[in-house]
DRENPA-3360 file (N, C-alpha, C; in nm, 2 decimals, always signed):
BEGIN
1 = XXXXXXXX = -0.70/+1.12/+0.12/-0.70/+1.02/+0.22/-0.59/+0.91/+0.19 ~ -0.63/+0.88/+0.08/-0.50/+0.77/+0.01/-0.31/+0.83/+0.04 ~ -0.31/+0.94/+0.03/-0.20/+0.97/+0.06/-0.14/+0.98/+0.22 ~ -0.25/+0.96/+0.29/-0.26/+1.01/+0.44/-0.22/+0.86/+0.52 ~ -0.29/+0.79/+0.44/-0.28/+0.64/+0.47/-0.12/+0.59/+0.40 ~ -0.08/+0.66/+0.35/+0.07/+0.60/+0.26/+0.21/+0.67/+0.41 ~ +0.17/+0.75/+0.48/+0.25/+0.82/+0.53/+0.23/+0.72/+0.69 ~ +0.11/+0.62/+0.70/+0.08/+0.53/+0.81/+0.16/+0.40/+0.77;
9 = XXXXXXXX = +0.18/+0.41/+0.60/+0.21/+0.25/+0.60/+0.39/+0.28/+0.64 ~ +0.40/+0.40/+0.59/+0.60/+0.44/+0.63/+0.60/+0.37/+0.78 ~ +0.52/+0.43/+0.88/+0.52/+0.37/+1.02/+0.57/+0.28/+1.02 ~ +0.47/+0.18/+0.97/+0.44/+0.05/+1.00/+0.62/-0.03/+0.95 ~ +0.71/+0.04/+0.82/+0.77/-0.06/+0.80/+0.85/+0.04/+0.89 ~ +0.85/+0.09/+0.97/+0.96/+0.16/+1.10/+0.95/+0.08/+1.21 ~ +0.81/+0.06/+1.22/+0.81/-0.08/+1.34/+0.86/-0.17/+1.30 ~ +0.84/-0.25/+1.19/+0.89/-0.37/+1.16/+1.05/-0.39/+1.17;
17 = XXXXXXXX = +1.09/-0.25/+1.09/+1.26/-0.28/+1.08/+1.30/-0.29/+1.23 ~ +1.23/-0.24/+1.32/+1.30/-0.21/+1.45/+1.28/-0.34/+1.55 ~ +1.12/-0.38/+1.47/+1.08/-0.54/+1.60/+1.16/-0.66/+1.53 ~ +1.20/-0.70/+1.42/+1.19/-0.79/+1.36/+1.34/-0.85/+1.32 ~ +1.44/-0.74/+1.40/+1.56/-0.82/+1.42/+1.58/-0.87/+1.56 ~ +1.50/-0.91/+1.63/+1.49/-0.98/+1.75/+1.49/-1.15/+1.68 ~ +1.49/-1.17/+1.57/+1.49/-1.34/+1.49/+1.68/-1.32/+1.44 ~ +1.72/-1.17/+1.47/+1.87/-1.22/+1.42/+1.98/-1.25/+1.52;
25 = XXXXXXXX = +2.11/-1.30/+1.53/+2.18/-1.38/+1.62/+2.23/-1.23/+1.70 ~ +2.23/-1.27/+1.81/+2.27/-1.17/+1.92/+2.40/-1.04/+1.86 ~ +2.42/-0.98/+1.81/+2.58/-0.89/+1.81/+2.61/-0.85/+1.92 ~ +2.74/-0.81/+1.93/+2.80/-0.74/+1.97/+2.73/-0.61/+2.11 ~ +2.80/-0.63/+2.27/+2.68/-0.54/+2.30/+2.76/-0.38/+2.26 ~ +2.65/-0.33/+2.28/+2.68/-0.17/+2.25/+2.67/-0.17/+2.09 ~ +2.66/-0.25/+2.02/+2.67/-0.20/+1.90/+2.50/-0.18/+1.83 ~ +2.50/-0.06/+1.70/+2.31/-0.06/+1.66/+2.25/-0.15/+1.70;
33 = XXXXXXXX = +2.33/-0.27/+1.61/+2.22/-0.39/+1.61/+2.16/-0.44/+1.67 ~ +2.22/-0.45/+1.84/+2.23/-0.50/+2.00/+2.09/-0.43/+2.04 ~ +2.15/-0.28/+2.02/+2.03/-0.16/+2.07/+1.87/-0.22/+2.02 ~ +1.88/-0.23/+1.87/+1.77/-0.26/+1.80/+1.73/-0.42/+1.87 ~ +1.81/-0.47/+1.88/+1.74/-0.65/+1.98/+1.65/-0.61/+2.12 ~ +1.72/-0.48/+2.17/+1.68/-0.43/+2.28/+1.54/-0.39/+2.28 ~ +1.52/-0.32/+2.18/+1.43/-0.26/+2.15/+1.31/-0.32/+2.10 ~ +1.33/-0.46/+2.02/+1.28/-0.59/+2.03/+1.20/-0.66/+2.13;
41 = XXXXXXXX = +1.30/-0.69/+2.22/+1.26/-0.70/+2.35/+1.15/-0.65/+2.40 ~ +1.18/-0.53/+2.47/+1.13/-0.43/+2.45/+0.95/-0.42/+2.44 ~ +0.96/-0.42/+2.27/+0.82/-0.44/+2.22/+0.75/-0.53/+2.28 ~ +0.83/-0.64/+2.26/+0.75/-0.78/+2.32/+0.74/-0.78/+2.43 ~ +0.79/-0.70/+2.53/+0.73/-0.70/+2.70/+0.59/-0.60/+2.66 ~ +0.60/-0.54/+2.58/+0.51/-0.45/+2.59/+0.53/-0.30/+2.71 ~ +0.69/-0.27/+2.68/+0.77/-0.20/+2.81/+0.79/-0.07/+2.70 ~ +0.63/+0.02/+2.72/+0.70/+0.17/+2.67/+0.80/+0.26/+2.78;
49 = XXXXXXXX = +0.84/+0.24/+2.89/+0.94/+0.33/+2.88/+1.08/+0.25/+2.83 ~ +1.13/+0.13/+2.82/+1.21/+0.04/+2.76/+1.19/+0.12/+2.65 ~ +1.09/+0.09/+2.52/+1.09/+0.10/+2.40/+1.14/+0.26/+2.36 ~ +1.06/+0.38/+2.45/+1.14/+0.47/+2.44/+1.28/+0.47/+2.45 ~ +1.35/+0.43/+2.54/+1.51/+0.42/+2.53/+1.58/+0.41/+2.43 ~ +1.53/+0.33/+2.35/+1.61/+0.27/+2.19/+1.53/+0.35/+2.09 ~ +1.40/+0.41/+2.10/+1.30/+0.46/+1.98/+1.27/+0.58/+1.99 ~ +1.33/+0.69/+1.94/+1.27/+0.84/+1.94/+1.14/+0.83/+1.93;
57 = XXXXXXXX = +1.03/+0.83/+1.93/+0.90/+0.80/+1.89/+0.89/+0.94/+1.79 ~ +0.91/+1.08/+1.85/+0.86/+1.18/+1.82/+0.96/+1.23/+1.72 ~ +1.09/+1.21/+1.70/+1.16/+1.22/+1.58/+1.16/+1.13/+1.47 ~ +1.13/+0.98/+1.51/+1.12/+0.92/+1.38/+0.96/+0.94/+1.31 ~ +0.87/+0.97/+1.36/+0.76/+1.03/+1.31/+0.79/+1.12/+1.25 ~ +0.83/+1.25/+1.30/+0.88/+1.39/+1.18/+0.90/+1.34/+1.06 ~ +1.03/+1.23/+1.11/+1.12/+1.24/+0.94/+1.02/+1.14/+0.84 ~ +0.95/+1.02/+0.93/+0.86/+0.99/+0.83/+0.73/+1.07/+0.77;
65 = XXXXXXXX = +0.69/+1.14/+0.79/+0.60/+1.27/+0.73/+0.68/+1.34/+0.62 ~ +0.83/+1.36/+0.67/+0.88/+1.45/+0.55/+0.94/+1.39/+0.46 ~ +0.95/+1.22/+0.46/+1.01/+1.22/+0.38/+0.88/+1.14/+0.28 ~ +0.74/+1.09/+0.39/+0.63/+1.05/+0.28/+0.60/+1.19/+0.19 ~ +0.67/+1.30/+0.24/+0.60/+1.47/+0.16/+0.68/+1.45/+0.09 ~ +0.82/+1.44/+0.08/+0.92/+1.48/-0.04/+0.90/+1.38/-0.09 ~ +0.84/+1.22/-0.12/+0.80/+1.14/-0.22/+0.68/+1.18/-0.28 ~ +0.59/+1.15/-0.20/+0.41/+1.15/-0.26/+0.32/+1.29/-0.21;
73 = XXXXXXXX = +0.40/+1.40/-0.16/+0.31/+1.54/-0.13/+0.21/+1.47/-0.05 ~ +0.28/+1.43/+0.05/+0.14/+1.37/+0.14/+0.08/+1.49/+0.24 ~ +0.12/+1.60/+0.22/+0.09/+1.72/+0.30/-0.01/+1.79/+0.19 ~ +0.03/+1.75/+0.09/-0.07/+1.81/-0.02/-0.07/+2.00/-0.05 ~ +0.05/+2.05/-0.01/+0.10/+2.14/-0.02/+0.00/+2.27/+0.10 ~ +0.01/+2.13/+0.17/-0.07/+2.23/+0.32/+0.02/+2.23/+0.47 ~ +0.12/+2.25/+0.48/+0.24/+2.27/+0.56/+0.15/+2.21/+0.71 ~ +0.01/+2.28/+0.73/-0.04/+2.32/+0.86/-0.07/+2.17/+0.90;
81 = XXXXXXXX = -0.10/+2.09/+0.82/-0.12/+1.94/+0.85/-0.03/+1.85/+0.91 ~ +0.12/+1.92/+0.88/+0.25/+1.85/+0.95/+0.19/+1.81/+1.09 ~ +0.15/+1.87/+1.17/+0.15/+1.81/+1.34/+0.05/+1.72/+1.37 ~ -0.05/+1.72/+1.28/-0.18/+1.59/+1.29/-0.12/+1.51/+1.22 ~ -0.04/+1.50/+1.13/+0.01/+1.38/+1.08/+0.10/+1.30/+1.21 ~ +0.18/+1.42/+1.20/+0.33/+1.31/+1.29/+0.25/+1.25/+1.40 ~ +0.12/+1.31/+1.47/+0.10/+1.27/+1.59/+0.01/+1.16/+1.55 ~ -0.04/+1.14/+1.42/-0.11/+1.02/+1.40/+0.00/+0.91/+1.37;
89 = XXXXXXXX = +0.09/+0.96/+1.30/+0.20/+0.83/+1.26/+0.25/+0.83/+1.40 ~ +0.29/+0.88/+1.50/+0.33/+0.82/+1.65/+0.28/+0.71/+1.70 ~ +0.10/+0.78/+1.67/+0.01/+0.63/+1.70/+0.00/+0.52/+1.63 ~ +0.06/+0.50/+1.52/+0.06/+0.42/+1.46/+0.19/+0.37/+1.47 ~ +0.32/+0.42/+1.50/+0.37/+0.34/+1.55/+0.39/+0.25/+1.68 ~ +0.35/+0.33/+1.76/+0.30/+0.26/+1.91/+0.19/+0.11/+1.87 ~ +0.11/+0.14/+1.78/+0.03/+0.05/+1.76/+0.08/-0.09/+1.71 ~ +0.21/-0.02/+1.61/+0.25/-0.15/+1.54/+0.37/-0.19/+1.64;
97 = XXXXXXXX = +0.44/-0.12/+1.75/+0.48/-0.23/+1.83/+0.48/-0.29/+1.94 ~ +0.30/-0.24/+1.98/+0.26/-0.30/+2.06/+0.17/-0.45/+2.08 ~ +0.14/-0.38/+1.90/+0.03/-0.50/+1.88/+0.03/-0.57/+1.73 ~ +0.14/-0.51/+1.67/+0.10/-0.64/+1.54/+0.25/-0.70/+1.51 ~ +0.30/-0.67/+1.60/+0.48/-0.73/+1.59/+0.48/-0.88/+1.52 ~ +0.38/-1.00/+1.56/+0.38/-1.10/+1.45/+0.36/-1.05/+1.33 ~ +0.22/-1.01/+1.28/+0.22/-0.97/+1.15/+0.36/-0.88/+1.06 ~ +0.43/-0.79/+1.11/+0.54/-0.73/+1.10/+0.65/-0.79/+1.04;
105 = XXXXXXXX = +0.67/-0.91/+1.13/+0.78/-0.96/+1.15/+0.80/-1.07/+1.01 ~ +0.67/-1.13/+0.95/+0.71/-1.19/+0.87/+0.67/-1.08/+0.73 ~ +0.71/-0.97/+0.77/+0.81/-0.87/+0.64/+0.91/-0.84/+0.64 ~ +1.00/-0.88/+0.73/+1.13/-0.89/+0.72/+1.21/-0.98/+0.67 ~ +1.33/-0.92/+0.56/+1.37/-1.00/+0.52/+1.54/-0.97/+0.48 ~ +1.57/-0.96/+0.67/+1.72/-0.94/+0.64/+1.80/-0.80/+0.71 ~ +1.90/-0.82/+0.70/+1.98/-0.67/+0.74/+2.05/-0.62/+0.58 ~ +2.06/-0.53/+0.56/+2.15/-0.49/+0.43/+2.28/-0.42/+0.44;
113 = XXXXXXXX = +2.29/-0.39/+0.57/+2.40/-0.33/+0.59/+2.42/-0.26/+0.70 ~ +2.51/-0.23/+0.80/+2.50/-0.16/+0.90/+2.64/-0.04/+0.90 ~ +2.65/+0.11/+0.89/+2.75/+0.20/+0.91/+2.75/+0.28/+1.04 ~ +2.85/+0.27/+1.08/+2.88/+0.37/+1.21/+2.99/+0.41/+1.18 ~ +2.96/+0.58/+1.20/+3.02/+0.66/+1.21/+3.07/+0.78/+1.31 ~ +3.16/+0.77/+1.47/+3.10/+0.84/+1.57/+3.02/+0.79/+1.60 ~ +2.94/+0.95/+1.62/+2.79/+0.88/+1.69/+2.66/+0.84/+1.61 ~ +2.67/+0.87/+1.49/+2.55/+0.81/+1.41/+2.59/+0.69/+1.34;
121 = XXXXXXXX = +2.48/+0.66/+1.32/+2.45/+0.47/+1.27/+2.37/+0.50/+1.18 ~ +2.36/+0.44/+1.04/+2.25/+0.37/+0.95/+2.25/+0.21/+0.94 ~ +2.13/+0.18/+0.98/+2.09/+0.04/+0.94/+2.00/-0.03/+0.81 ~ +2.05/-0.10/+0.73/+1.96/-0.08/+0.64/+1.89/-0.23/+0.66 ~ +1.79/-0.21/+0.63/+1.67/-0.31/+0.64/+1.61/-0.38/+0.54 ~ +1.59/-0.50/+0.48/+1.53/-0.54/+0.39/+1.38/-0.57/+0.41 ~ +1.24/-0.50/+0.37/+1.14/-0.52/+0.43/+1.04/-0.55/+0.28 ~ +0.97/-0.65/+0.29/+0.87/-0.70/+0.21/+0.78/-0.66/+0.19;
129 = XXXXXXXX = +0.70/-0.60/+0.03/+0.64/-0.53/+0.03/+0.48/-0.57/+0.06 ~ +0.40/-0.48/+0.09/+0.27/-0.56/+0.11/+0.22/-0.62/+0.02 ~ +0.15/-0.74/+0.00/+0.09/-0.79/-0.10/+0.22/-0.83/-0.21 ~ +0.33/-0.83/-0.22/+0.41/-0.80/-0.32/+0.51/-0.92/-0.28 ~ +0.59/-0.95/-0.39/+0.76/-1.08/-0.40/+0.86/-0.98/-0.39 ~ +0.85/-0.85/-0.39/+0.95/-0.74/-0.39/+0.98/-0.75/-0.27 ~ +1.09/-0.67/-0.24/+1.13/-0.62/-0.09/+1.20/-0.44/-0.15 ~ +1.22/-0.37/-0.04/+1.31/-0.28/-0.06/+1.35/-0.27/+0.07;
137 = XXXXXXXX = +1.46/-0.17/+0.09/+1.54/-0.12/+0.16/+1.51/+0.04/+0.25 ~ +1.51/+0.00/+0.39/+1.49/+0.13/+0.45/+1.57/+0.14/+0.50 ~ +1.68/+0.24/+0.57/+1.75/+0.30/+0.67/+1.68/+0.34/+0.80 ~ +1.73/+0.28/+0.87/+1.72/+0.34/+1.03/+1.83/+0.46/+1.08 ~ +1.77/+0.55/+1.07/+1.88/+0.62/+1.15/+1.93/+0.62/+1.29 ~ +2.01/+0.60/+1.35/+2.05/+0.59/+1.51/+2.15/+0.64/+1.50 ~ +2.16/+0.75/+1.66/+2.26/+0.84/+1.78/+2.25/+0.76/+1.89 ~ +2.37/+0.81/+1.91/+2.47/+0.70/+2.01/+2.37/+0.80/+2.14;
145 = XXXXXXXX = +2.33/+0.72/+2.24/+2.30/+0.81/+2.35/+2.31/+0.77/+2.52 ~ +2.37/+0.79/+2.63/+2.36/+0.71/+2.74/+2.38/+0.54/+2.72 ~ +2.53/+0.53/+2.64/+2.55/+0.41/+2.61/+2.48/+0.33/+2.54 ~ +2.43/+0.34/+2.47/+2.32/+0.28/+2.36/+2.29/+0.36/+2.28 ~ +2.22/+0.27/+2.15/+2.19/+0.34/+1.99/+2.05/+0.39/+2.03 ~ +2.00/+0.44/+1.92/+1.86/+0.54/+1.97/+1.82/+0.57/+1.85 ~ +1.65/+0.47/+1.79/+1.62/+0.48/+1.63/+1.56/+0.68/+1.68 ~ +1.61/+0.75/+1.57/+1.58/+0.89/+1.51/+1.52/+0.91/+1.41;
153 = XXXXXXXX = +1.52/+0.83/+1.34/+1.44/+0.87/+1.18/+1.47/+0.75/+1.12 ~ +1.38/+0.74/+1.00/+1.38/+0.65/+0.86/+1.43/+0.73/+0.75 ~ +1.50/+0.69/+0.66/+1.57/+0.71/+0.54/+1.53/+0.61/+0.44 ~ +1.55/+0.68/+0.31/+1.48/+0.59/+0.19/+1.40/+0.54/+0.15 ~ +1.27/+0.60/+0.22/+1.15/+0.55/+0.18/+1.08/+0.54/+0.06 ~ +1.15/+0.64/-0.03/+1.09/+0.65/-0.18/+1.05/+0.55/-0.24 ~ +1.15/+0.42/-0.28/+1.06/+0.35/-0.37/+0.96/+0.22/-0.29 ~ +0.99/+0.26/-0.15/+0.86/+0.18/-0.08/+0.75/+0.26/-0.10;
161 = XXXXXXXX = +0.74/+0.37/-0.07/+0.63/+0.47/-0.09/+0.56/+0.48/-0.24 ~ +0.66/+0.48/-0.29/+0.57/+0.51/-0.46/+0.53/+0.32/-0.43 ~ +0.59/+0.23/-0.43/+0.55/+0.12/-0.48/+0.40/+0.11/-0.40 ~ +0.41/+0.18/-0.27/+0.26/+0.12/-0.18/+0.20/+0.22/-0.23 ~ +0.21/+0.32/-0.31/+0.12/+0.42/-0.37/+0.03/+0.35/-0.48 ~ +0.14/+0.26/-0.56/+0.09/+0.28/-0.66/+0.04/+0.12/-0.68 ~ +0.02/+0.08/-0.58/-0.08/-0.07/-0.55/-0.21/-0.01/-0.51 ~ -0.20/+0.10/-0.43/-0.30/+0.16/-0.37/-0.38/+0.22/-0.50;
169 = XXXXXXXX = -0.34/+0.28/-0.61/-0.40/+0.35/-0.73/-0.44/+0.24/-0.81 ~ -0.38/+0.10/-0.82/-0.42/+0.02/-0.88/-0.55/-0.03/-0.83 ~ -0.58/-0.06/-0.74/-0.68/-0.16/-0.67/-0.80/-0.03/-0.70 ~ -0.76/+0.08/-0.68/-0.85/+0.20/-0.70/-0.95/+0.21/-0.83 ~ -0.83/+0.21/-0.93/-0.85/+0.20/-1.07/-0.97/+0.02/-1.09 ~ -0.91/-0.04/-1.00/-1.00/-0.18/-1.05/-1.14/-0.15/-1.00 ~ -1.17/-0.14/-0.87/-1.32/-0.07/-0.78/-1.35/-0.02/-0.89 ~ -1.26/+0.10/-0.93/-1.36/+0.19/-1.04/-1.44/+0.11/-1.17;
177 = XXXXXXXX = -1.35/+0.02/-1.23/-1.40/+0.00/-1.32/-1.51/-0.14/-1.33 ~ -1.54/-0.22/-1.20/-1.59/-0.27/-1.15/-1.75/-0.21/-1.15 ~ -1.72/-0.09/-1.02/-1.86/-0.06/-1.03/-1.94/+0.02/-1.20 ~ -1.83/+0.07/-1.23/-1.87/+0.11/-1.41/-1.95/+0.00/-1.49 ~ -1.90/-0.13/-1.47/-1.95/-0.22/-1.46/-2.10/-0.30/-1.46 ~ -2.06/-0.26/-1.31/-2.21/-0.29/-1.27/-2.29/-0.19/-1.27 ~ -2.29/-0.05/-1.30/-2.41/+0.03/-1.35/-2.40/+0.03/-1.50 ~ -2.33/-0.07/-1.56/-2.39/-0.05/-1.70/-2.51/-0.16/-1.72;
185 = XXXXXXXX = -2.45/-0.28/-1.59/-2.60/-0.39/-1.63/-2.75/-0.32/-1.58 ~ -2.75/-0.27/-1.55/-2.88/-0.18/-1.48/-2.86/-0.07/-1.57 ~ -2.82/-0.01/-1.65/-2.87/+0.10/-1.79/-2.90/-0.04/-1.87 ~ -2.84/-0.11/-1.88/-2.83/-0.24/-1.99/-3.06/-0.31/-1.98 ~ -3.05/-0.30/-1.86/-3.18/-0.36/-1.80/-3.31/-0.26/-1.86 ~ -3.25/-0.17/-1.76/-3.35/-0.02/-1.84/-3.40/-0.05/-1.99 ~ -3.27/-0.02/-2.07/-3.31/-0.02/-2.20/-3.36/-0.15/-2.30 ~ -3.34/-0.28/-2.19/-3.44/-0.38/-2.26/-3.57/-0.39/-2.22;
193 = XXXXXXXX = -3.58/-0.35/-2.13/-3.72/-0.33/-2.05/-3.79/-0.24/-2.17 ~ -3.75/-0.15/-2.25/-3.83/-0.06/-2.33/-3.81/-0.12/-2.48 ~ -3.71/-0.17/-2.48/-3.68/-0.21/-2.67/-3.66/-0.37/-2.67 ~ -3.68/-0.41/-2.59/-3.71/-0.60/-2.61/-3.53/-0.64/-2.63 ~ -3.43/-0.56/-2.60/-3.31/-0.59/-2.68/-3.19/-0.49/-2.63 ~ -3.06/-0.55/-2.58/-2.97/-0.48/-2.53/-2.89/-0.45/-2.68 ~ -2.83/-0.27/-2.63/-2.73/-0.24/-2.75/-2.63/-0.20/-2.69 ~ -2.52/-0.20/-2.78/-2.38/-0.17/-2.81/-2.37/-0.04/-2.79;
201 = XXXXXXXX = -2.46/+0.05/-2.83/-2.46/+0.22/-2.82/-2.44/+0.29/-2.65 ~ -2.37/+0.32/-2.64/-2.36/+0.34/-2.48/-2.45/+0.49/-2.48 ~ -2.42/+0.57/-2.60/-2.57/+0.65/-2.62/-2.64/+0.68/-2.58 ~ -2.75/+0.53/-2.66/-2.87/+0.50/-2.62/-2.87/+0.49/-2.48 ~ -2.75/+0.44/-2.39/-2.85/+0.44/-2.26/-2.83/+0.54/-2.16 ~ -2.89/+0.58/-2.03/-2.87/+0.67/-1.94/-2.76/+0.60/-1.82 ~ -2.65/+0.63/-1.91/-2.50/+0.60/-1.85/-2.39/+0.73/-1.88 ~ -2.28/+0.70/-1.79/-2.20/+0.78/-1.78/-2.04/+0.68/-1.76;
209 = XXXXXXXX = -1.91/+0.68/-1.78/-1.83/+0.65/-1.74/-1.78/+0.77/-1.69 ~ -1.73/+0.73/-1.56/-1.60/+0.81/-1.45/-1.48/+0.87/-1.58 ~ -1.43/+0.94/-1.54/-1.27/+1.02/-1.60/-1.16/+0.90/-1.59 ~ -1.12/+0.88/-1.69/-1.05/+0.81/-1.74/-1.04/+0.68/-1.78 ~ -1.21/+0.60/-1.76/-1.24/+0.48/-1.81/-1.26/+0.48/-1.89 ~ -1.27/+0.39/-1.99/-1.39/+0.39/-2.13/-1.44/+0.22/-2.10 ~ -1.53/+0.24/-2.16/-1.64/+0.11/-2.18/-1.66/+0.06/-2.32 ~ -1.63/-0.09/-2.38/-1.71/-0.06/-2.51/-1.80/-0.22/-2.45;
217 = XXXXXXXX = -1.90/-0.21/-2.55/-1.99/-0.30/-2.52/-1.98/-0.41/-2.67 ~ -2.00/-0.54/-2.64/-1.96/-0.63/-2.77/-2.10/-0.73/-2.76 ~ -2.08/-0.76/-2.89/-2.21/-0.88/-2.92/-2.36/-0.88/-2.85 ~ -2.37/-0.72/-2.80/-2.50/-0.71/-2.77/-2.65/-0.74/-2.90 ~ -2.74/-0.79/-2.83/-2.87/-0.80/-2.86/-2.99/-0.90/-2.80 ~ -3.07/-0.94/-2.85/-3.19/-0.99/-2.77/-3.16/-1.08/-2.62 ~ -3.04/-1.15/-2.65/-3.02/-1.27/-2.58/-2.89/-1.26/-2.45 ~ -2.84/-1.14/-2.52/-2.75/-1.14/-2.44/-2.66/-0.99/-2.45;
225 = XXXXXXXX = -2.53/-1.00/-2.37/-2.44/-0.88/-2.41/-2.28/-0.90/-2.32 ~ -2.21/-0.86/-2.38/-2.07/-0.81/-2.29/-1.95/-0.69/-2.30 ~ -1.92/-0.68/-2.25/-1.84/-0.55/-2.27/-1.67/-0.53/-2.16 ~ -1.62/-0.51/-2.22/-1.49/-0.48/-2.14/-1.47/-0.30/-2.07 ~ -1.39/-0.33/-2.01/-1.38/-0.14/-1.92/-1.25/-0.15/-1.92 ~ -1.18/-0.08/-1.95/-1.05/-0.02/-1.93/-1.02/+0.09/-1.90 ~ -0.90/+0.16/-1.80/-0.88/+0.24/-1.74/-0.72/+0.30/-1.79 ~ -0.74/+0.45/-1.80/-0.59/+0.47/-1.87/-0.45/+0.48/-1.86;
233 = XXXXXXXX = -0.45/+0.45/-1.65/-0.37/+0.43/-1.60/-0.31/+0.28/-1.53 ~ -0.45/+0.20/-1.55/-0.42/+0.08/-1.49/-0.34/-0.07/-1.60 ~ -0.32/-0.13/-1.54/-0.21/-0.24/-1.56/-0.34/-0.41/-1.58 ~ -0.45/-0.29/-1.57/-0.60/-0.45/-1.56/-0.70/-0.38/-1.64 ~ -0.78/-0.49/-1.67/-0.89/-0.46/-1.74/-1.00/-0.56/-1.68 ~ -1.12/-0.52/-1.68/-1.20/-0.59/-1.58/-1.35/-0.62/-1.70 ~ -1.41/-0.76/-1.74/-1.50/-0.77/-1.79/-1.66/-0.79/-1.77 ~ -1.71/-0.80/-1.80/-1.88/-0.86/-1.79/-1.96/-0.89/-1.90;
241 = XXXXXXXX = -2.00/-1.03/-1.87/-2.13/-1.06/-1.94/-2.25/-1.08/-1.85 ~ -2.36/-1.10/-1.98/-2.47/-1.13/-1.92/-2.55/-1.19/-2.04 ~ -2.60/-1.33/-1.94/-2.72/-1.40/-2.11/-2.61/-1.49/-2.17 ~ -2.65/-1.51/-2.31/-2.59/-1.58/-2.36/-2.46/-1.54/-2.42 ~ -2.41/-1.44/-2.40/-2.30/-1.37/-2.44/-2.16/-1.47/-2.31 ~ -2.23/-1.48/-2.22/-2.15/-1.53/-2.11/-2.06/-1.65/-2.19 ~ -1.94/-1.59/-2.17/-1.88/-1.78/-2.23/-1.78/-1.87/-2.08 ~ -1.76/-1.94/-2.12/-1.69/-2.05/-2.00/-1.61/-2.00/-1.89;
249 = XXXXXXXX = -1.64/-2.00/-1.77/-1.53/-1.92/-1.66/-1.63/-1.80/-1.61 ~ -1.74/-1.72/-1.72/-1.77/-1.60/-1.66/-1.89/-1.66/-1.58 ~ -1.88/-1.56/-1.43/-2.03/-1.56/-1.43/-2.11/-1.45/-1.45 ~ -2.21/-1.46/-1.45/-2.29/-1.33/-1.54/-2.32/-1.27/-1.40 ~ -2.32/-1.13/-1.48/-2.37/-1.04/-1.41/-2.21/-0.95/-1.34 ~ -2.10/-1.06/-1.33/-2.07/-1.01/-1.20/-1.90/-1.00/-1.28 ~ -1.82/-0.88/-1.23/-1.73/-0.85/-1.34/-1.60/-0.94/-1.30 ~ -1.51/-0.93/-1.40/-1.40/-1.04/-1.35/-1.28/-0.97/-1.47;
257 = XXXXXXXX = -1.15/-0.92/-1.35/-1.06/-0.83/-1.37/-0.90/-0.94/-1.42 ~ -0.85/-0.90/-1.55/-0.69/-0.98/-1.57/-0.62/-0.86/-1.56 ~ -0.50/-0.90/-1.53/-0.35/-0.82/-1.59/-0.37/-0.84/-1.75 ~ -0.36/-0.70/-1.79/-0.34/-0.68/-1.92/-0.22/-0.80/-2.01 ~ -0.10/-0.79/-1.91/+0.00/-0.91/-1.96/-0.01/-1.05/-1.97 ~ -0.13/-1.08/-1.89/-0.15/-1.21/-1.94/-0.27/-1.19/-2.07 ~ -0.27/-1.09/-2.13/-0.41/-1.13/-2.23/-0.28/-1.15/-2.33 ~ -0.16/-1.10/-2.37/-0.07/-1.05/-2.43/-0.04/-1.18/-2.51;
265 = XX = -0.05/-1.22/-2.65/+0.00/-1.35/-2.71/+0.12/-1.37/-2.71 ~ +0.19/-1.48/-2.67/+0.36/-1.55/-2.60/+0.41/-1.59/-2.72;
% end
């Protein structure tokens, strides 16, 4: 699913690069950039046959499917998926420029460059990553068509895609080790309830950690206990106490996740 959703977020920065030069100074008519204002427009009347004129709908979907497959196998080596994707990413672009063109728009950050050659055009786009101070770069592809440009495909999606991949694996990794977490305070409970006293033995209790966490548990006994979770891919480590183990900042019971870099001594 995670990968399915990475080939929706490609959409999304296809809407953006296309709605969100409507904030830049008029060019030239007949030239990409003009088309792409058009198509701006466009969005903002809410005028799909307008928006079709300037936006392939059903070829810039293809190429974003193949090019989320040639970064992150978002087909997952099942070819037959190709047509329920593109036709979901269609809807998702219709969606994003019918209806979240504000939110879009303040991910834009710029033109990077524009080539024409004949009849094709690359636009490159500077677009802000979600949640992120990064930006990268997508290409719009456009053909010259009945006097005007005409977006065809996205180019360069790779290091947007791996980057929104791998915020997506992170926040994954954190849930995980969270709830690991919170079913150790409840094995932790169990086994005071029978021995008057929490331990450090992960053992002793009727627990398990997920594939690729580990848990250790510190300063456990009568009064109290805490323990760190780490994950072997993640860039965070997520804690918990409980009782008197709790020291300043925590609150008990309930886990609380750093970047590994800031534990790092400066």
């Amino acid at each position: 699913m995670s990968r399915f959703r990475l080939v929706l977020l490609a959409a999304v920065a296809l809407a953006l690069a296309g709605a969100a030069v409507v904030t830049l100074r008029l060019q030239r008519r007949g030239s990409p950039v003009y088309s792409l204002r058009q198509l701006a427009d466009a969005a903002r009347a809410r005028d799909r046959a307008a928006i079709e004129r300037y936006l392939d709908v059903g070829r810039t979907a293809e190429s974003v499917v193949d090019e989320a497959n040639s970064t992150a196998g978002a087909l997952d080596a099942d070819p037959s998926l190709k047509p329920s994707l593109i036709i979901a990413v269609q809807q998702s672009i219709w969606t994003a420029l019918l209806d979240s063109l504000p939110t879009l728009e303040g991910r834009y950050q710029g033109l990077a460059g524009v080539e024409e050659r004949g009849g094709v055009a690359r636009v490159g786009v500077r677009i802000r990553a979600v949640d992120a101070d990064s930006a990268f770069v997508v290409h719009l592809r456009m053909e010259r068509a009945a006097g005007r440009w005409r977006v065809v495909g996205l180019e360069d999606l790779g290091p947007y895609l791996q980057a929104s991949l791998g915020r997506r694996q992170e926040r994954a990794y954190e849930a995980e080790m969270r709830s690991t977490l919170r079913n150790l305070v409840t094995a932790q409970e169990m086994y005071f309830a029978d021995h008057g006293s929490y331990t450090s033995s992960l053992g002793a209790l009727t627990y398990y950690t997920p594939p690729g966490v580990s848990v250790e548990v510190i300063d456990a006994g009568r009064d109290g206990w805490r323990a760190v979770a780490r994950h072997a891919d993640a860039s965070v480590e997520c804690r918990i106490a409980v009782g008197s183990a709790a020291t300043p900042g925590d609150i008990a019971r309930e886990p609380r996740c750093v970047r590994l870099s800031s534990l790092m001594p400066r």
